[in-house]
VEXBAVO-91896 format. One record per atom (N, C-alpha, C): atom name; z, y, x. Coordinates in nm, 3 decimals, decimal comma. Example, Ala and Ser with C-alpha at 12.3 -4.5 7.8 and 13.67 -1.06 7.14 Angstrom:
! VEXBAVO-91896
@atome N up 0,780 north -0,569 east 1,319
@atome CA up 0,780 north -0,450 east 1,230
@atome C up 0,780 north -0,330 east 1,320
@atome N up 0,708 north -0,225 east 1,285
@atome CA up 0,714 north -0,106 east 1,367
@atome C up 0,787 north 0,003 east 1,290
//
This chain:
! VEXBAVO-91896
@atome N up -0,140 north -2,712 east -0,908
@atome CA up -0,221 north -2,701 east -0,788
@atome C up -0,208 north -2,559 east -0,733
@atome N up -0,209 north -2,531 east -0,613
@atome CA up -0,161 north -2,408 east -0,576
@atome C up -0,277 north -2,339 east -0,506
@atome N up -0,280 north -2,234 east -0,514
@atome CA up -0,389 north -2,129 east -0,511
@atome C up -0,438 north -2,107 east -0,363
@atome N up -0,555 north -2,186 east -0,326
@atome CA up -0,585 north -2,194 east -0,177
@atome C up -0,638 north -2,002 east -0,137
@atome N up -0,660 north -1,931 east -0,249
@atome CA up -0,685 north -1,772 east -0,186
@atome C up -0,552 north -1,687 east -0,174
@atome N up -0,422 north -1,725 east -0,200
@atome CA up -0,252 north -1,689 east -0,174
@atome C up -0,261 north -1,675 east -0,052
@atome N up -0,232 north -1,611 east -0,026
@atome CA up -0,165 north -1,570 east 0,140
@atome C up -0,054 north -1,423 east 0,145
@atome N up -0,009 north -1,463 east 0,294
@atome CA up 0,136 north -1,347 east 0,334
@atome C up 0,035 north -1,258 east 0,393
@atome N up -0,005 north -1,141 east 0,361
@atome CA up -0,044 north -1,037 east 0,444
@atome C up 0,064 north -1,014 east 0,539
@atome N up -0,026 north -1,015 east 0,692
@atome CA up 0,033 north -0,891 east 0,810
@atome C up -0,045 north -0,753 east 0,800
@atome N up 0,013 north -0,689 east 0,933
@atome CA up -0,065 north -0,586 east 0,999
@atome C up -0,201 north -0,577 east 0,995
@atome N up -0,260 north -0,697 east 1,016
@atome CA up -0,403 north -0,733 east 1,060
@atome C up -0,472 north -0,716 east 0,911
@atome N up -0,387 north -0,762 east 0,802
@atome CA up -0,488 north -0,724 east 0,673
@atome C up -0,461 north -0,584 east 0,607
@atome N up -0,384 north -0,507 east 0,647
@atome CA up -0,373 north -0,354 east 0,615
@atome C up -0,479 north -0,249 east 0,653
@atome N up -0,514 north -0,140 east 0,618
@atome CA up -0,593 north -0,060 east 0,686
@atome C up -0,571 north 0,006 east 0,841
@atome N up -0,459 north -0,003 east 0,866
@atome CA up -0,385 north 0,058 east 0,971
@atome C up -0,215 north 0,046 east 0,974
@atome N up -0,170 north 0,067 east 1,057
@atome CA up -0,039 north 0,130 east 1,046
@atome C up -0,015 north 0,197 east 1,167
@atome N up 0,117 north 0,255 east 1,081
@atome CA up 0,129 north 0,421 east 1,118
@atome C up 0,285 north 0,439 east 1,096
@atome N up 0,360 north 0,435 east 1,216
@atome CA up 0,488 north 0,448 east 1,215
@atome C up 0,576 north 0,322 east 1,219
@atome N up 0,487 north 0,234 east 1,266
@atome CA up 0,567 north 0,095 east 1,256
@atome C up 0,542 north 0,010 east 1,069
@atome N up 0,455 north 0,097 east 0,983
@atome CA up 0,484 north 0,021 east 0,887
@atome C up 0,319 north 0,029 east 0,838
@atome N up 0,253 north -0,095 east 0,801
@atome CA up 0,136 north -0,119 east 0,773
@atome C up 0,122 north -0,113 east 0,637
@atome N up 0,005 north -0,042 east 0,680
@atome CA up -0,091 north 0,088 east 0,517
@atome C up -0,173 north 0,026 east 0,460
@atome N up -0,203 north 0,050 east 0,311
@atome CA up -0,372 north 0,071 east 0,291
@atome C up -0,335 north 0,185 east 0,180
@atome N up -0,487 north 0,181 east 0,111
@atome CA up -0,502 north 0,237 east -0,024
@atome C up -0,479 north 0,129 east -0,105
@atome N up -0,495 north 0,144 east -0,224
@atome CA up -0,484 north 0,048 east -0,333
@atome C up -0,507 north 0,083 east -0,438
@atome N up -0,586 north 0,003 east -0,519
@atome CA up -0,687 north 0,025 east -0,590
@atome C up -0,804 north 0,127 east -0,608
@atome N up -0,759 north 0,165 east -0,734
@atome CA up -0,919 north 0,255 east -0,749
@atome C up -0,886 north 0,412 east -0,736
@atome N up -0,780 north 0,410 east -0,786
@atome CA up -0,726 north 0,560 east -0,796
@atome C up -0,646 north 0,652 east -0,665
@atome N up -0,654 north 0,562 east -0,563
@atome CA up -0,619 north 0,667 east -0,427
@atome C up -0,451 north 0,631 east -0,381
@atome N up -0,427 north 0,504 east -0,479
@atome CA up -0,266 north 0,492 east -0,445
@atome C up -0,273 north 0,448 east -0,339
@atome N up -0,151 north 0,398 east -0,247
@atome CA up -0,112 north 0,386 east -0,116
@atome C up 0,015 north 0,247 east -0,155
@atome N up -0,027 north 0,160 east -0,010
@atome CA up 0,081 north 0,058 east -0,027
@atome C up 0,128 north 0,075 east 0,104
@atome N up 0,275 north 0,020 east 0,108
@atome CA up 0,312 north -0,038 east 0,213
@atome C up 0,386 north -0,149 east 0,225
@atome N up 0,362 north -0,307 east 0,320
@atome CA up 0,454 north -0,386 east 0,315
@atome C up 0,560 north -0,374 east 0,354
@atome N up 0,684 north -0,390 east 0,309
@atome CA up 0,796 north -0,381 east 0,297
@atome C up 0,895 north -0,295 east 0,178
@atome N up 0,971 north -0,294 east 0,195
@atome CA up 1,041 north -0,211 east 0,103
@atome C up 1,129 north -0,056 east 0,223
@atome N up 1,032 north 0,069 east 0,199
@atome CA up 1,114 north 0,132 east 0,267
@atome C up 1,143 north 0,278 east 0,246
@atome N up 1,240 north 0,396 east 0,322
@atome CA up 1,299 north 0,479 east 0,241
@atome C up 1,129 north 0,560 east 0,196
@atome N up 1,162 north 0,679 east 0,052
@atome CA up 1,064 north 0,693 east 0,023
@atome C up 1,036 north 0,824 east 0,130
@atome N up 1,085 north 0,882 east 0,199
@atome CA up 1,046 north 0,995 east 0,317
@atome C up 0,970 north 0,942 east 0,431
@atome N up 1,067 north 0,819 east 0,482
@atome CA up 0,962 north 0,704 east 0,573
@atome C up 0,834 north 0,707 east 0,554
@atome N up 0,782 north 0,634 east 0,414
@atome CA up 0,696 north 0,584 east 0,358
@atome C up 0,606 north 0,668 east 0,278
@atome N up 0,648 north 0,814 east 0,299
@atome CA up 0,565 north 0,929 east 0,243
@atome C up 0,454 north 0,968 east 0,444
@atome N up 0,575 north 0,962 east 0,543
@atome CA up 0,526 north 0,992 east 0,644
@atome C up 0,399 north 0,885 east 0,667
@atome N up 0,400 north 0,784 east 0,636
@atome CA up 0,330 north 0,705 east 0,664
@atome C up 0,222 north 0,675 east 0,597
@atome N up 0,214 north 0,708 east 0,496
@atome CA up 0,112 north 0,724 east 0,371
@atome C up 0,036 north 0,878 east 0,471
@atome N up 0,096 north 0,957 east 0,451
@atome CA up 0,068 north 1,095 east 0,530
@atome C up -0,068 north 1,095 east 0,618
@atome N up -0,007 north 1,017 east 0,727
@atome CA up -0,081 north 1,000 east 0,853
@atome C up -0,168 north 0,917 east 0,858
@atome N up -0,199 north 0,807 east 0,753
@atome CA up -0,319 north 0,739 east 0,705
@atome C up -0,390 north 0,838 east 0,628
@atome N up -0,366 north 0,922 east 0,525
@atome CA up -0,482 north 0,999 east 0,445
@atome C up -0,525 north 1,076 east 0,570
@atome N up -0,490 north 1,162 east 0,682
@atome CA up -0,506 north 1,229 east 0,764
@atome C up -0,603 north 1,164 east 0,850
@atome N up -0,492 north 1,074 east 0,928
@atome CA up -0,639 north 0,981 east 1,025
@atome C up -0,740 north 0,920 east 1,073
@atome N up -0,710 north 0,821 east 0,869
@atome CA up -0,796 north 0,718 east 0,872
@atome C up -0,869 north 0,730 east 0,723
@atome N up -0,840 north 0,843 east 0,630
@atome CA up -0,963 north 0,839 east 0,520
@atome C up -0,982 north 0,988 east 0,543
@atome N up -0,962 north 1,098 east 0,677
@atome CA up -1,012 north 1,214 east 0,698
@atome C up -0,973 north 1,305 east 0,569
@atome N up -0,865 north 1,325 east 0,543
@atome CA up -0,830 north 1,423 east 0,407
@atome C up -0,692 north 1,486 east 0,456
@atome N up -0,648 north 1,573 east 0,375
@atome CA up -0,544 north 1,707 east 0,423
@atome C up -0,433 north 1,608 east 0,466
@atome N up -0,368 north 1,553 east 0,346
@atome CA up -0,270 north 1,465 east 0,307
@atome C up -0,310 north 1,422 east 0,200
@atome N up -0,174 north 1,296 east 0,176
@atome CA up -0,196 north 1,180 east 0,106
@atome C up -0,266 north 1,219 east -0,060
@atome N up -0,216 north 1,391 east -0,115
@atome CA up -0,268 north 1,454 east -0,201
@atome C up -0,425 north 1,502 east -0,202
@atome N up -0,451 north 1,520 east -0,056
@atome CA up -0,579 north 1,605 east -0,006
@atome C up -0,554 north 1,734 east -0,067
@atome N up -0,412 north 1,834 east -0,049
@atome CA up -0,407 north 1,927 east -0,098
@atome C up -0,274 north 1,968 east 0,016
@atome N up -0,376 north 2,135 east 0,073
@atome CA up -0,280 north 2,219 east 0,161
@atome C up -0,125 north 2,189 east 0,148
@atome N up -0,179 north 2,252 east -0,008
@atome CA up -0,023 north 2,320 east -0,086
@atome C up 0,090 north 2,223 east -0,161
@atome N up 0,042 north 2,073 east -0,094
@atome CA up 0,150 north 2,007 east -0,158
@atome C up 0,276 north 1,964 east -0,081
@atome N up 0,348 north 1,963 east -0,157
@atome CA up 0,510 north 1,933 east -0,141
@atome C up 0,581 north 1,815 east -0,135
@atome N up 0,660 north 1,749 east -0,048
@atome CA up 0,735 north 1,628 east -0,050
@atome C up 0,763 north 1,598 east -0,149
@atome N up 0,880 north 1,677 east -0,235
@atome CA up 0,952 north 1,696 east -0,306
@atome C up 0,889 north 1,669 east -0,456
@atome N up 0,712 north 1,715 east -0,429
@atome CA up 0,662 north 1,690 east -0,555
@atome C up 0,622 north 1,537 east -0,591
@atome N up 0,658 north 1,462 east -0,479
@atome CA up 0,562 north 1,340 east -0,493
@atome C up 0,688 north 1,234 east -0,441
@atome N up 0,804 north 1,283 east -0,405
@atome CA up 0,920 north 1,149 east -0,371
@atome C up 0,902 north 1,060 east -0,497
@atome N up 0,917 north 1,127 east -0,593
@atome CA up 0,950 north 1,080 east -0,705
@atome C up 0,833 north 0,920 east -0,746
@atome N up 0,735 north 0,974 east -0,642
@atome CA up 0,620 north 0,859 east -0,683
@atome C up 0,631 north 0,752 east -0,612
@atome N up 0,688 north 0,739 east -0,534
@atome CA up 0,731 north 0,599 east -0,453
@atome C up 0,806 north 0,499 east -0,511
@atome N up 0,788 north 0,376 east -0,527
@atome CA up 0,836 north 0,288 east -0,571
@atome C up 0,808 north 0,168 east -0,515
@atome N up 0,962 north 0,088 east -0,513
@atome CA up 0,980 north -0,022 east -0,475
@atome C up 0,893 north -0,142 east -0,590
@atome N up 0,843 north -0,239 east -0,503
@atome CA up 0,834 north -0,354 east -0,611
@atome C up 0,781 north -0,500 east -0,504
@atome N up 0,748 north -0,568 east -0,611
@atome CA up 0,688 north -0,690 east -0,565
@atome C up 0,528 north -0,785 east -0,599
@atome N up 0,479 north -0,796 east -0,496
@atome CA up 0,354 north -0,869 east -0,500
@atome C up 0,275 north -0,918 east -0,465
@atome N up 0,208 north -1,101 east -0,529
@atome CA up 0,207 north -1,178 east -0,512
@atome C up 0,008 north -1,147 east -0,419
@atome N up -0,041 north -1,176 east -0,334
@atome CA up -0,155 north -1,156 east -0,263
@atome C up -0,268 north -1,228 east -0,202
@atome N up -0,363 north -1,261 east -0,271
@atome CA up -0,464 north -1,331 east -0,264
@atome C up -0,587 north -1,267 east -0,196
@atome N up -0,699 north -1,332 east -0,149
@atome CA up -0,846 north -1,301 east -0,082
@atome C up -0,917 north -1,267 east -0,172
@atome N up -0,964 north -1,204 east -0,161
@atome CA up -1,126 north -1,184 east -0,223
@atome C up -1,218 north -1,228 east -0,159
@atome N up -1,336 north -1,196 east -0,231
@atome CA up -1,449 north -1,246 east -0,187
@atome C up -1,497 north -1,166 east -0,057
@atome N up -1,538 north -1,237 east 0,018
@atome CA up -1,595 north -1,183 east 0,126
@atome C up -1,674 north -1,077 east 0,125
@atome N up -1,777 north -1,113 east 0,030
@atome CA up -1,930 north -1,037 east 0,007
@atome C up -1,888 north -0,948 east -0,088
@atome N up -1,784 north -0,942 east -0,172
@atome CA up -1,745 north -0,803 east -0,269
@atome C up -1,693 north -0,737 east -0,226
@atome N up -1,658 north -0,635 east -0,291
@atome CA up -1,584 north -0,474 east -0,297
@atome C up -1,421 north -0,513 east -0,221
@atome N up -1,365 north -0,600 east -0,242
@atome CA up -1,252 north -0,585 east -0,140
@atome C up -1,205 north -0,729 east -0,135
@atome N up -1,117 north -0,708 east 0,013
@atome CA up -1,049 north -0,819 east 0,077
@atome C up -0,955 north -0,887 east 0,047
@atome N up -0,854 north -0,801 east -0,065
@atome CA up -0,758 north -0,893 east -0,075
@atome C up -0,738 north -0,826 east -0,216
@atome N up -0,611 north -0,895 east -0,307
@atome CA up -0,603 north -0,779 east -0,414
@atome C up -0,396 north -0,851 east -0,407
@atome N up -0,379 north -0,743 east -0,493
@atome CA up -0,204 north -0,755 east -0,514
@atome C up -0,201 north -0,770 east -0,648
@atome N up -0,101 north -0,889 east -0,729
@atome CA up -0,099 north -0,879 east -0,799
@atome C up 0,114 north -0,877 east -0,831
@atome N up 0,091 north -0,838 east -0,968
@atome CA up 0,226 north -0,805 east -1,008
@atome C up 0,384 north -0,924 east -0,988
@atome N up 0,441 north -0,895 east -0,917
@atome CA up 0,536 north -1,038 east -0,952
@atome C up 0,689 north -0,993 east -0,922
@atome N up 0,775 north -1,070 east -0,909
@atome CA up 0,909 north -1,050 east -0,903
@atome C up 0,952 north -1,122 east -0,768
@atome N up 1,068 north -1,091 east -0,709
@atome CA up 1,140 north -1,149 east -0,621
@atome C up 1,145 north -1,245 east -0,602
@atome N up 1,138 north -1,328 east -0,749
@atome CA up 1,158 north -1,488 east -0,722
@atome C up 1,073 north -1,544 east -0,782
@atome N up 0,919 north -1,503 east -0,761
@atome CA up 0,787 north -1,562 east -0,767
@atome C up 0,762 north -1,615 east -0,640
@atome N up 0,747 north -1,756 east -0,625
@atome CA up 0,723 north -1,807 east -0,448
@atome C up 0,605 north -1,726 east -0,419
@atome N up 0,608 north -1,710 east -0,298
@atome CA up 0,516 north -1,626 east -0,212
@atome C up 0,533 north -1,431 east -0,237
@atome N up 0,628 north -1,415 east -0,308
@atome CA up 0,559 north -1,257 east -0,361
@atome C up 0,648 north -1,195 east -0,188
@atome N up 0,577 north -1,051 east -0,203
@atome CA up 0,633 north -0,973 east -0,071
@atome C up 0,655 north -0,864 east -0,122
@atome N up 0,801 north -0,780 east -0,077
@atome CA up 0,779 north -0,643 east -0,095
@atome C up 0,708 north -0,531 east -0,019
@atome N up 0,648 north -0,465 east -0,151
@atome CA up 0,570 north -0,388 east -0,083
@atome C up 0,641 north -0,285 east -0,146
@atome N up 0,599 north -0,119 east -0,090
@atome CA up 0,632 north 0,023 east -0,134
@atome C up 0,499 north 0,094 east -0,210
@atome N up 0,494 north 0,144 east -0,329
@atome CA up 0,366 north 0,222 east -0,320
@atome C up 0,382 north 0,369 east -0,381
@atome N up 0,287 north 0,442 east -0,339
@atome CA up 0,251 north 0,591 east -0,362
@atome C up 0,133 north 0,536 east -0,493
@atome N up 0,235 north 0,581 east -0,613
@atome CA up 0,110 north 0,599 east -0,738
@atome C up 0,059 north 0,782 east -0,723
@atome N up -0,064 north 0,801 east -0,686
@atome CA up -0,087 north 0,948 east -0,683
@atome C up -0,169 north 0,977 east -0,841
@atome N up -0,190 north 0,832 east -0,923
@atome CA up -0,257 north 0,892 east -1,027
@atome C up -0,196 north 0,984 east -1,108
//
């Protein structure tokens, strides 16, 4: 039986987007997603201009003094599978772990800042 809370996130279920490629945070620790799979400089700019715009902080670090260079390394490609949450709880949708050839999974990009 197949999971009536599965769905394809768009634009519309991201926090924003910013540069053509749609953002949020993710999870608890301040990481950053993006759907698609894209380069990690792209996808640093775009992470960027969401901590800036839309959660009011320096950058995606919330720190003056940080460096591209220190945080390329944290971008990573992957895949995952995306369901609803509850309306009335703490969040809207959640991502869970899957592979390429899990039906329904999407690539997404993320900034682990933990």
């Amino acid at each position: 039986m197949a999971d009536s809370s599965k769905f394809t996130p768009n634009a519309t279920d991201m926090e924003a987007t910013h540069y053509g490629i749609p953002v949020s945070t993710y999870g608890e620790e301040g990481n950053m997603l993006a759907l698609g799979h894209h380069t990690p400089r792209r996808a640093l700019a775009a992470f960027n201009k969401h901590a800036r715009t839309t959660l009011g902080l320096t950058n995606f670090a919330d720190n003056p003094q940080a460096h591209l260079d220190d945080w390329i390394d944290e971008i990573h490609h992957t895949w995952l599978t995306f369901y609803r949450g509850d309306p009335n709880g703490d969040w809207t949708w959640e991502g869970r772990p899957a592979d390429k050839h899990t039906p329904g999974a999407i690539p997404v990009t993320i900034l682990d800042v933990a």
